[in-house]
N, C-alpha and C positions, 0 to 999 in steps of 0.2 A: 729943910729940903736937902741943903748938903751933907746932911749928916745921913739922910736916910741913902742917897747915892752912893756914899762912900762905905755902908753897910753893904751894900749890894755889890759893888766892886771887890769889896771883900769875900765878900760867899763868892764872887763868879772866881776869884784865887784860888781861895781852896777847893774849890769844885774841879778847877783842870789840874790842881796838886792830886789829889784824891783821881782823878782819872789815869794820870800820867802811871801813878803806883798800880794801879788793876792792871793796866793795858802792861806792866813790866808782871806781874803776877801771871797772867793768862801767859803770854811768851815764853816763861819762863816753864810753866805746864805744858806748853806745846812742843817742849824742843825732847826728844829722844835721845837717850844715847844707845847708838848702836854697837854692838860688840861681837868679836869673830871669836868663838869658841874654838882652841885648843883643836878639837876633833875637826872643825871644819877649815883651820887652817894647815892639817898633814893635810885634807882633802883637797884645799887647793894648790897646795903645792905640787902636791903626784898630779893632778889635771895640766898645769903648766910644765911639768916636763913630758908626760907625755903629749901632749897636743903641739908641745916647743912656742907658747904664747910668748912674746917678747911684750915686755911693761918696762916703763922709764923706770930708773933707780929712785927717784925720787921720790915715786909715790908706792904708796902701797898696796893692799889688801882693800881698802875701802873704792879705790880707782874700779878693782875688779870688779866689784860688788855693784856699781853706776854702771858701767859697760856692761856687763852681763847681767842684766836684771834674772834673766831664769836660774843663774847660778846653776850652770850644767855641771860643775863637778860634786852634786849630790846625789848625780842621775847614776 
């Protein structure tokens, strides 16, 4: 009888080992990189000079990109 619990203690290990790894598999397919293309970054440059948007020094392009979901400077 303790041998057969102790089998089973076992499989339920590897079962949340074997979980843990998908659940890092799936995440790791879910996550995007996103990237600001060359052309769209002279585009937002010339939008923040002429519009004179002020952004902290610290962030960047991607700041923009969260704030401005429409991205007006491809209009």
């Amino acid at each position: 009888m303790s041998l057969l619990a102790v089998f089973f203690i076992g499989f339920i290990f590897i079962a949340m080992k074997n979980l843990d790894s998908d659940v890092a598999v799936i995440n790791s397919e879910q996550v995007q990189v996103k990237t600001i293309s060359a052309t769209e970054r002279v585009l937002i440059q010339n939008w923040i000079r002429e519009n004179e948007i002020k952004i902290p020094e610290e962030v960047g392009y991607r700041y923009l990109v969260g704030k401005y979901p429409s991205r007006p400077w491809l209009k």
